[in-house]
C-alpha positions in Angstrom: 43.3 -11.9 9.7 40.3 -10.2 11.1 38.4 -12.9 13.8 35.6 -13.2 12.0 35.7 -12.7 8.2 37.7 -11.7 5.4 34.9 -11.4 2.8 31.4 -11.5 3.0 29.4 -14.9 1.4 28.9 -12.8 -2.0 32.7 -11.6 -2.5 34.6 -14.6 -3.4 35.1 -14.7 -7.3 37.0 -16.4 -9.4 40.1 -14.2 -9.4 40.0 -14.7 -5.4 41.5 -18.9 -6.1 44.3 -19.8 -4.5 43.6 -17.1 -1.5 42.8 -17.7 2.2 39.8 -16.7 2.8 37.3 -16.7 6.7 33.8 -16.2 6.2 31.2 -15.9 8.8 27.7 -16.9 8.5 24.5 -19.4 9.2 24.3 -22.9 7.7 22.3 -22.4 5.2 22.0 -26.4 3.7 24.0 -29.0 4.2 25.2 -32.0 1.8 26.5 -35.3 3.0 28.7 -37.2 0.0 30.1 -39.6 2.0 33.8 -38.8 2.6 32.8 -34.6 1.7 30.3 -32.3 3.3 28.9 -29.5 1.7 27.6 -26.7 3.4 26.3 -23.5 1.7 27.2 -20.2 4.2 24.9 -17.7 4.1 25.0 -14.0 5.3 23.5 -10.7 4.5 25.2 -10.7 1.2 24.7 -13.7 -0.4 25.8 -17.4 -0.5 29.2 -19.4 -0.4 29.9 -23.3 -0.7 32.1 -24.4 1.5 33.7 -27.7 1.9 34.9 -30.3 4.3 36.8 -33.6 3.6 36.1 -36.8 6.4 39.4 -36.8 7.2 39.7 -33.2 8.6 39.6 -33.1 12.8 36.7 -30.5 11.7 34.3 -32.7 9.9 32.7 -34.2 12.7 32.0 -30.4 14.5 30.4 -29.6 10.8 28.4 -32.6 10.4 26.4 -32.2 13.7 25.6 -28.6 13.3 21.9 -28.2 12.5 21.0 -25.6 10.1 21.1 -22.0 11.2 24.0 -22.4 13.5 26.6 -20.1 13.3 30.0 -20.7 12.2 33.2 -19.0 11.0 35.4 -21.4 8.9 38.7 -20.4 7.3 40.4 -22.2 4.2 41.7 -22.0 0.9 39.5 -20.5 -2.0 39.1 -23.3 -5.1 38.0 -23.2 -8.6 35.0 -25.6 -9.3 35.4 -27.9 -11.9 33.3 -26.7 -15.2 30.8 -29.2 -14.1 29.9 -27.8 -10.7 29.9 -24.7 -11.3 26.8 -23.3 -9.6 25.2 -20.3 -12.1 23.0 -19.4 -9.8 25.2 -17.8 -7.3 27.5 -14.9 -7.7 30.2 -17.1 -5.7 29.6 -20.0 -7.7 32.8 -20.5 -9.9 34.6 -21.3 -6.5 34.1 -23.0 -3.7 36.0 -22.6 0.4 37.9 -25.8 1.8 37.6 -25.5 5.7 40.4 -26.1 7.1 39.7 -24.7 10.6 35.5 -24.0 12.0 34.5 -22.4 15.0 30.8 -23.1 15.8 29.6 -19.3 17.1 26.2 -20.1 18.0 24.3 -23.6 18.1 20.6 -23.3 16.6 18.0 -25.4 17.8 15.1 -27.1 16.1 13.9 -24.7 13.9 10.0 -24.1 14.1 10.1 -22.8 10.5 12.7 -23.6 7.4 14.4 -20.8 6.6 15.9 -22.6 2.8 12.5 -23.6 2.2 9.2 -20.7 0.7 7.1 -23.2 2.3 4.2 -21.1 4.0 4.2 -21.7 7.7 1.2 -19.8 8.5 0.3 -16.0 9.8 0.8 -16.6 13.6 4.6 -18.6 13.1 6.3 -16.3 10.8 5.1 -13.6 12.8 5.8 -15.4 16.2 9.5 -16.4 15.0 9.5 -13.2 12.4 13.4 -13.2 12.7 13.4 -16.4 11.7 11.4 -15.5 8.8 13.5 -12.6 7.9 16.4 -14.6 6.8 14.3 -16.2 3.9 15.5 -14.8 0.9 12.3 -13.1 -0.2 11.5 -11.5 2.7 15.3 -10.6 3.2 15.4 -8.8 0.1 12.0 -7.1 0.4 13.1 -5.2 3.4 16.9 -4.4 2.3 14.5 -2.7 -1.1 12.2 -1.0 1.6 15.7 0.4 3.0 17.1 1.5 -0.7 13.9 3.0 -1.2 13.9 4.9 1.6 17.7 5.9 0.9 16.9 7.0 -2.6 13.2 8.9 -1.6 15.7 11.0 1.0 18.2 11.7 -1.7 16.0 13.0 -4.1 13.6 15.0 -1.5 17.2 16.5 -0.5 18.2 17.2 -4.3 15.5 19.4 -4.4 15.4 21.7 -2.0 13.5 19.8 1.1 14.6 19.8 4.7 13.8 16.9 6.8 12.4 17.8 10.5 11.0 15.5 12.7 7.7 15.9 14.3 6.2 15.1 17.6 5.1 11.8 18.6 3.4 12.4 22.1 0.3 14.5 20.5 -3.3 15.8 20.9 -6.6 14.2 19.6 -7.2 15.1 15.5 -9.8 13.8 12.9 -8.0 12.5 10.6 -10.2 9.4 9.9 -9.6 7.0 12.0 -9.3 6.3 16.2 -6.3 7.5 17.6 -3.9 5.6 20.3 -3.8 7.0 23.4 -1.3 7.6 26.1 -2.2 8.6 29.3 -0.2 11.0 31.4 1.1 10.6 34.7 1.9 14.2 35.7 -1.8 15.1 34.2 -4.3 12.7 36.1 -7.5 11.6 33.4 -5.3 13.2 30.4 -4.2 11.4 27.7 -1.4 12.4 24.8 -2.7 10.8 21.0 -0.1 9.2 19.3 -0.2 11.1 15.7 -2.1 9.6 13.0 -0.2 12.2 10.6 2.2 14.8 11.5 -0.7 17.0 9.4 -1.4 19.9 12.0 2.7 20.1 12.7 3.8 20.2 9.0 1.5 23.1 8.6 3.1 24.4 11.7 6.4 23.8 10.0 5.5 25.9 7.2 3.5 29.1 9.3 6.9 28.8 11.3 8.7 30.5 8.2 10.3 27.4 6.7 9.4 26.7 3.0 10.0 23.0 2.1 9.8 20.0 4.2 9.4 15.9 4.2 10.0 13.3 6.7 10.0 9.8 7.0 7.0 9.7 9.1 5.7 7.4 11.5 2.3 7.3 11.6 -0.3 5.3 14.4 -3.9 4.7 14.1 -6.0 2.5 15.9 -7.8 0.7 12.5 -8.5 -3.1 11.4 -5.8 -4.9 8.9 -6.0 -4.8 5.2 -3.9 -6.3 2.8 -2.6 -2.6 1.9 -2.8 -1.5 5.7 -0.7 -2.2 8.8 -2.6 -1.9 11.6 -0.9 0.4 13.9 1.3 1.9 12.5 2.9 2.7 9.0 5.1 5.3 7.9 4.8 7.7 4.7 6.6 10.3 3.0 5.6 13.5 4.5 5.9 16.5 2.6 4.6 20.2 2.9 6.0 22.9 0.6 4.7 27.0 1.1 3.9 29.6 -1.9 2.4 26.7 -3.8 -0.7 26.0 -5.9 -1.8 22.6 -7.0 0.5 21.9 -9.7 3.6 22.9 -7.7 2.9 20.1 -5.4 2.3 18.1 -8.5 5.6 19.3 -10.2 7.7 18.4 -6.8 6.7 14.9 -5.9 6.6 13.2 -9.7 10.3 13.4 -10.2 10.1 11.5 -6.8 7.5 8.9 -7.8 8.6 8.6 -11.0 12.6 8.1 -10.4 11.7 5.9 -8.1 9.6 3.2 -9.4 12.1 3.9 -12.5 15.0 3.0 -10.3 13.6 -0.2 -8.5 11.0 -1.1 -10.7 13.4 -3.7 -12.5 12.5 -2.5 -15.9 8.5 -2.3 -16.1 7.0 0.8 -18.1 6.4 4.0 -15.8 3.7 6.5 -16.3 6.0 9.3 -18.1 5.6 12.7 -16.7 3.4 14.1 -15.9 0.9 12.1 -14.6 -2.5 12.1 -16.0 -5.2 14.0 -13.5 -8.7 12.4 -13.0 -11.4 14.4 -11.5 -12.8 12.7 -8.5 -16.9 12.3 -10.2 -15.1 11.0 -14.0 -12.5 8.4 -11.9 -16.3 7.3 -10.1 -18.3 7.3 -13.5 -15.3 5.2 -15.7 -14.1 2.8 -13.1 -16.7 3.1 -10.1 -13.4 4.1 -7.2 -11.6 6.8 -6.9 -8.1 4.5 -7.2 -8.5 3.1 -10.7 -5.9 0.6 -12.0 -5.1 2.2 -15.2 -3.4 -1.6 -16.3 -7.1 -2.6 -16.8 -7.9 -0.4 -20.3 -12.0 -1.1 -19.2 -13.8 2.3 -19.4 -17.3 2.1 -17.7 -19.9 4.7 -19.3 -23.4 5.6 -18.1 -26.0 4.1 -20.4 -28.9 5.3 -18.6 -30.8 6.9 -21.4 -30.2 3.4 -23.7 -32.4 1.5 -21.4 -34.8 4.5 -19.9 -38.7 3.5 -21.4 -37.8 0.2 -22.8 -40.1 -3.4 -22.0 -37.1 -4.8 -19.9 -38.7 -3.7 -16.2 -36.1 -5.0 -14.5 -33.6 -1.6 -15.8 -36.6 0.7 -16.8 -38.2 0.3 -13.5 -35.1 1.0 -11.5 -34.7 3.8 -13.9 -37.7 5.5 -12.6 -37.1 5.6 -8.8 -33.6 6.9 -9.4 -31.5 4.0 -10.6 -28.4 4.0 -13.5 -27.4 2.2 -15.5 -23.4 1.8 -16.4 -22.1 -0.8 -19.1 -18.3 -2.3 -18.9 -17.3 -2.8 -22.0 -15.6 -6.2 -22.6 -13.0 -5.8 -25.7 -12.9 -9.8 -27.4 -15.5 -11.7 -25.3 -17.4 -12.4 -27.9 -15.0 -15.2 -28.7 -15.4 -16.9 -25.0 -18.0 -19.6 -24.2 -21.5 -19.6 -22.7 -19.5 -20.3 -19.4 -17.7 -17.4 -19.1 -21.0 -15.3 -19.1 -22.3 -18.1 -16.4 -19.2 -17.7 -14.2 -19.7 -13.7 -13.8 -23.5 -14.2 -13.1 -23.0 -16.5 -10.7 -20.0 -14.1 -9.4 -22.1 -11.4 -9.4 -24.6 -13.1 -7.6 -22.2 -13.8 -4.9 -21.1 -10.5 -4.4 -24.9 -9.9 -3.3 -26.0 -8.5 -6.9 -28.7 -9.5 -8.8 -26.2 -10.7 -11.8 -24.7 -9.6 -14.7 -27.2 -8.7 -18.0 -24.9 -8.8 -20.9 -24.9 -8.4 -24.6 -22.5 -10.3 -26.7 -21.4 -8.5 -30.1 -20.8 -10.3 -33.2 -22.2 -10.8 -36.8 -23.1 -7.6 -36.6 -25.6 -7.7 -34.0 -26.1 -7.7 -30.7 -27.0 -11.4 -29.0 -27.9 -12.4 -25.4 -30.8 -13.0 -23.2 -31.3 -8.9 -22.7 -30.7 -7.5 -26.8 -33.9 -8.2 -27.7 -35.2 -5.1 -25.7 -32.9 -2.9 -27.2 -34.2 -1.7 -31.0 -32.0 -0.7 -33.4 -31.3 2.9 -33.3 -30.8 2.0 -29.2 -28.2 -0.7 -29.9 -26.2 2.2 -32.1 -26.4 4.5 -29.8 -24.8 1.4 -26.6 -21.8 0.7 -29.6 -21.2 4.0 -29.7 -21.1 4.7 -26.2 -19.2 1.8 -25.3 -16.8 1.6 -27.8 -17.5 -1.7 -28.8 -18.6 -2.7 -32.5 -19.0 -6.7 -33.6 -15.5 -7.6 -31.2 -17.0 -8.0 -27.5 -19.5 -7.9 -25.4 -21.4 -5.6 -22.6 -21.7 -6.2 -19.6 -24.4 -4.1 -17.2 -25.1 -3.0 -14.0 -28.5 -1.1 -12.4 -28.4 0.6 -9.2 -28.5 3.8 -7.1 -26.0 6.1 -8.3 -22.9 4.8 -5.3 -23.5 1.1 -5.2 -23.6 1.3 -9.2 -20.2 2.3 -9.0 -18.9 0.1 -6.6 -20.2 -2.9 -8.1 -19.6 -1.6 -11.2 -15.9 -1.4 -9.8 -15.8 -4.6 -9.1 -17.2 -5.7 -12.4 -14.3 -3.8 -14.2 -11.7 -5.7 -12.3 -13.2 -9.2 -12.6 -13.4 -8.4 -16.2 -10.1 -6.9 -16.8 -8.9 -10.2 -15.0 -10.7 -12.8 -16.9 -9.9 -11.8 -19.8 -6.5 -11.3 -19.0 -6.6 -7.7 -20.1 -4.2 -6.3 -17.0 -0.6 -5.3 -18.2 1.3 -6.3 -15.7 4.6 -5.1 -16.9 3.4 -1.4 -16.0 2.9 0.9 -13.5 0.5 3.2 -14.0 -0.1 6.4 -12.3 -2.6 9.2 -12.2 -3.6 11.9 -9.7 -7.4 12.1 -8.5 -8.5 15.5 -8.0 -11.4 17.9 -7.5 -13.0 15.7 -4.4 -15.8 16.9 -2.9 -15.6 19.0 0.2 -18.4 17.5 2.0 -20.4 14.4 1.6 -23.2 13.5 3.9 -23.1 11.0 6.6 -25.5 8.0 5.6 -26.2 7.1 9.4 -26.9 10.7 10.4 -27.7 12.6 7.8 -25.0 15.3 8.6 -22.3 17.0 6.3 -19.2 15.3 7.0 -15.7 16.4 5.3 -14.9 14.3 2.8 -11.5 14.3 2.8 -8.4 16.3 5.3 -10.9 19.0 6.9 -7.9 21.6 6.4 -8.3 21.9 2.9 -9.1 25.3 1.2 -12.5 24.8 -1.0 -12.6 26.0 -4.1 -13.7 29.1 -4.4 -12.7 30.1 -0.7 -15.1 31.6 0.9 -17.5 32.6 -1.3 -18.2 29.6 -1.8 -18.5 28.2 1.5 -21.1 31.2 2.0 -23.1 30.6 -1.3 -22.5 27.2 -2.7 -24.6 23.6 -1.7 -22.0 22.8 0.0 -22.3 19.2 -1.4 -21.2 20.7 -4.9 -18.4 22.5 -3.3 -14.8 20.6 -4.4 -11.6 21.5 -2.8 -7.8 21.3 -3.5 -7.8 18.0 -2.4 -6.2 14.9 -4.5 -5.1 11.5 -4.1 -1.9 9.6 -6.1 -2.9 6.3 -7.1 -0.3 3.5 -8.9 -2.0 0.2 -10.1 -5.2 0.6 -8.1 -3.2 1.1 -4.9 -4.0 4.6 -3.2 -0.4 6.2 -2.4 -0.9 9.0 -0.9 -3.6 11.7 -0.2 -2.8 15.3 -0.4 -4.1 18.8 -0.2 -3.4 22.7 -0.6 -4.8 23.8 3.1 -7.1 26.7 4.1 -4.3 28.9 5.4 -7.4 31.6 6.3 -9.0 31.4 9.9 -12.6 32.8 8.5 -12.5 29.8 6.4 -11.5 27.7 8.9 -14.4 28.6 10.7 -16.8 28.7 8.2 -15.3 25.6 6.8 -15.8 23.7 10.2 -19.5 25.4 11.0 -21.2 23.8 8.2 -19.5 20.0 9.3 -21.2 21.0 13.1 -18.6 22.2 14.7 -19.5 26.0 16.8 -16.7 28.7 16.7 -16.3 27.6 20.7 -15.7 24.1 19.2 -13.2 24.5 17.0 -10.9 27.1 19.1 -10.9 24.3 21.7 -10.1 21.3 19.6 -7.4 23.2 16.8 -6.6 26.2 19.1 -2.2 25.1 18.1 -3.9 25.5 14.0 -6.3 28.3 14.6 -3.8 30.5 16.7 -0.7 30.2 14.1 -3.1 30.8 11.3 -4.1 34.7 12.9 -0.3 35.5 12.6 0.1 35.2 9.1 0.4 31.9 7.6 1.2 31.4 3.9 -0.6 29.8 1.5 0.9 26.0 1.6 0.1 22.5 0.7 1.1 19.1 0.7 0.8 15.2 0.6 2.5 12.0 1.8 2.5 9.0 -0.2 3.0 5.7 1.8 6.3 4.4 2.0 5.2 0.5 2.6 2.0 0.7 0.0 5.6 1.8 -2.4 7.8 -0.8 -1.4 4.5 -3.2 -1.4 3.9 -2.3 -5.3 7.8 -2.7 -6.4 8.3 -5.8 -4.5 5.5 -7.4 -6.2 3.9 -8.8 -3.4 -0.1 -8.6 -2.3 0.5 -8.2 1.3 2.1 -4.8 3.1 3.2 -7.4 5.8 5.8 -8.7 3.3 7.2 -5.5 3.3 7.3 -4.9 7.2 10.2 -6.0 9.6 8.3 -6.2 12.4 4.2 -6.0 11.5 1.7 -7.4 13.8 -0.9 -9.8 12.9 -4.7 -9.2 11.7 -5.8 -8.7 15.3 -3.1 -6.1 16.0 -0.7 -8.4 18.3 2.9 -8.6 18.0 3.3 -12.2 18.7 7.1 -12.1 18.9 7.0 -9.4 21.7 4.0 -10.1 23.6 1.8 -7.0 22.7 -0.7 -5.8 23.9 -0.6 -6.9 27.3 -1.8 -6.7 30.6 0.1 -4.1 33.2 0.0 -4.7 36.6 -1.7 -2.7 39.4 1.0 -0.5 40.6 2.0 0.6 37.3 -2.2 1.5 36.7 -2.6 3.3 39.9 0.3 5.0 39.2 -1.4 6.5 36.1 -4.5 6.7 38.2 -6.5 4.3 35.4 -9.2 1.4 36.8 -9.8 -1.2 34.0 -13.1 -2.1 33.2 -13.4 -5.3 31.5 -16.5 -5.4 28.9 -18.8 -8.2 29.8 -18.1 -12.0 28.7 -19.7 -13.6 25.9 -21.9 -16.2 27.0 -20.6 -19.1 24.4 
């Protein structure tokens, strides 16, 4: 018999009675009934009750355990009577008798319960986070974050993808965000970046003659916490493919997305391929983001011209110095009560707007503190716009163009919610394309690239030469599942005169932009193929099938808000040798006077 176990806590069936059985594991609960103890084993597997009468020599040993010790017991494998049989366990028809225990490791008093989904707080799960991973739901989040990654791998495999691994020590590149830096010892004042996307070496990979590649990637920038963002790192499904337009990207990763959130997604409706495509300025205009939860059916529309001229100043007014106006349809609210409306205004009102006009829909005509501005031929043409006839009401908001449609955004979702409109038995996927090259910088003033700054425009260069560039698009698109931004992807400028023309009108000089992409610009004058990618976020994946609101819940090891790993220590201090070493002096910034 093997020292340690025979089966694991989820192998003993029914069929198994009569057997000897050892099984290894952590007190999960105990149960004192006098002259028996119950204890429930618990490994990576699953659960197994285990028994012990008073008068064994081992009862005593069992009883003072406290939970999350370590044992190995070895007995004889029982049938429960009909009336203890346990349904909720895959072992629970039968049941171990110990008839020999060896305690393996005393626990002591445990700072969090493991048996228990009480919530202990950010800074103790994440302080004792291997405590925390032995609770159930976290447990089985990250073993699905494993499958997934299995099954992603499989199928990248299946067709046609090889997986290389990029670089981690790095240079400086601007992908959006600050990079981490790593200074060098051999190279006094130098520093290495840590890579906030293996981008420049994928492209690399595919100027280097081989067609079709992914990785697992790790990826490190220096960027506050969200709830869909680690801070520090996070890893994604790279992918770069050669001899591709658009749509072959398209065609590769769906099967991928698709068979995936199939596979784990424990029955819920998947988008069917393929997925719909949004451009960039309709996903703005309909649901004021460029990652729309399709669940939600709300479609905003621009009602400008309803409300341009009329008596109510408050929208005409605005109107005049450059303001829209965008309704959000709201399909049966007609039916709700005079506090529903209140609660949005006084939503809205927190969120820094003014409130919420609305008219309400029903009897044929339009009601509400606002209607009476609109005449008749006015309220056709906002039914016919909105889609809603005598079943709803409208909602509206009046603004410049971009804070129109992100509180209009915002609207939608409150809306969809309260109304309970969200089906949240689907996932729902589209692809967001055509964005904008440039976009100018609010705080400067200058062109700024919208999106990855090695994307080809549309149009190539002739347009780069010719067009505003603020009207110029490029292959450039996002994935998006449920409102939740998967990946971002692009077919890249594979041309170095559109590289540099590309990069002259964002500010950068041809002097520039050899000494900051020299590794991209040199591979690029020896032939590089047309090529393009994307890499969809491995934890934002996991995040969605797992159900869960939080990327944390989906991350072994994740640090907290303020980017410290409480169970390691880090950041920390490092003492004097070890700077002078590196040739660094600290300088501390100046203490807040309290």
């Amino acid at each position: 018999m093997h020292q340690y176990r025979t089966h694991s806590c989820d192998a003993l069936r029914i069929t198994d009675a009569g057997k000897i059985a050892r099984l290894s594991g952590w007190v999960h609960r105990k149960r004192d009934h006098g002259n028996l103890l119950f204890i429930d084993l618990r490994d990576n597997f699953g659960i197994t009750q285990c028994v012990v009468d008073s008068s064994n020599s081992e009862f005593q040993k069992i009883d003072d355990l406290r939970l999350e010790s370590v044992v190995c017991v070895t007995g004889k494998i029982l049938r429960r009577s009909d009336e203890t049989i346990n349904a909720t366990l895959s072992t629970g028809e039968v049941e171990l008798i110990i008839s020999d225990a060896e305690v393996l490791a005393e626990a002591d008093p445990l700072p969090l319960q493991v048996n228990s989904d009480m919530d202990y707080g950010e800074e103790t799960r994440l302080r004792y986070r291997f405590l925390d991973l032995r609770r159930d739901r976290l447990h089985q989040n990250i073993q699905l974050r494993s499958e997934v990654v299995s099954s992603i791998r499989r199928r990248m495999t299946e067709q046609g993808f090889t997986e290389f691994q990029t670089p981690i020590l790095t240079s400086t590149s601007p992908e959006g965000a600050r990079d981490f830096l790593v200074p060098s010892r051999i190279h006094p004042g130098n520093f290495y970046a840590l890579p906030q996307a293996p981008q420049q070496f994928k492209q690399l990979i595919m100027v280097a003659g081989f067609d079709r590649y992914f990785q697992i990637a790790p990826c490190f920038r220096d960027e506050d916490a969200r709830a869909d963002r680690s801070p520090g790192e996070f890893y994604q499904l790279d992918v770069e493919m050669s001899f591709v337009t658009q749509d072959d990207v398209f065609e590769a990763l769906e099967p991928v997305l698709h068979g995936i959130f199939v596979e784990f997604g424990e029955g819920k409706s998947v988008t069917p391929i393929p997925f719909p495509r949004i451009p960039f300025a309709e996903s703005m205009l309909k649901y004021g983001n460029d990652k729309p939860d399709l669940r939600n059916p709300i479609v905003m529309t621009d009602v400008t011209n309803v409300w341009s001229g009329t008596d109510f100043k408050i929208f005409s007014s605005a109107i005049e110095k450059g303001a829209v106006v965008r309704a959000i349809p709201a399909p049966g609210a007609d039916k709700m009560p005079r506090s529903f409306f209140d609660k949005l205004n006084d939503w809205a009102r927190e969120e820094g707007a003014g409130g919420l006009g609305y008219i309400i829909f029903s009897d044929g005509e339009g009601k509400g503190p606002i209607s009476k501005f609109l005449d008749t031929e006015r309220m056709e043409q906002l039914k016919k716009l909105t889609g809603i006839a005598d079943d709803g009401a409208v909602f509206f908001v009046c603004d410049i163009e971009a804070e129109a449609c992100r509180f209009g955004g915002l609207a939608r979702d409150r809306i969809g919610a309260e109304l309970n409109l969200i089906q949240e038995d689907q996932f729902k996927f589209c692809w967001i394309v055509d964005y904008p090259m440039y976009e100018r910088d609010e705080r400067t003033g200058r062109l700024i690239f919208s999106h990855n700054p090695f994307s080809m425009p549309q149009g190539g260069l002739e347009a780069l030469e010719s067009d505003d560039p603020l009207k110029i698009k490029a292959y450039q698109y996002d994935i998006v599942c449920n409102g939740v931004e998967l990946s971002s992807g692009a077919i890249r400028n594979h041309l170095p005169a559109i590289m540099y023309k590309a990069f002259s009108l964002a500010g950068y000089n041809k002097e520039e932009v050899e000494l900051r992409f020299s590794g991209m610009l040199n591979a690029l004058k020896f032939g590089a193929p047309p090529h393009g990618g994307s890499a969809p976020g491995i934890d934002r994946m996991v995040m969605l099938l797992a159900g869960e609101q939080n990327i944390r819940e989906v991350t072994m090891f994740p640090m907290t808000q303020q980017a410290q790993d409480l169970m390691m220590g880090a950041p920390a201090p490092v003492d004097s040798e070890r700077l002078e070493e590196l040739h660094i002096r600290i300088s501390m910034p100046p203490t807040k006077e309290t």
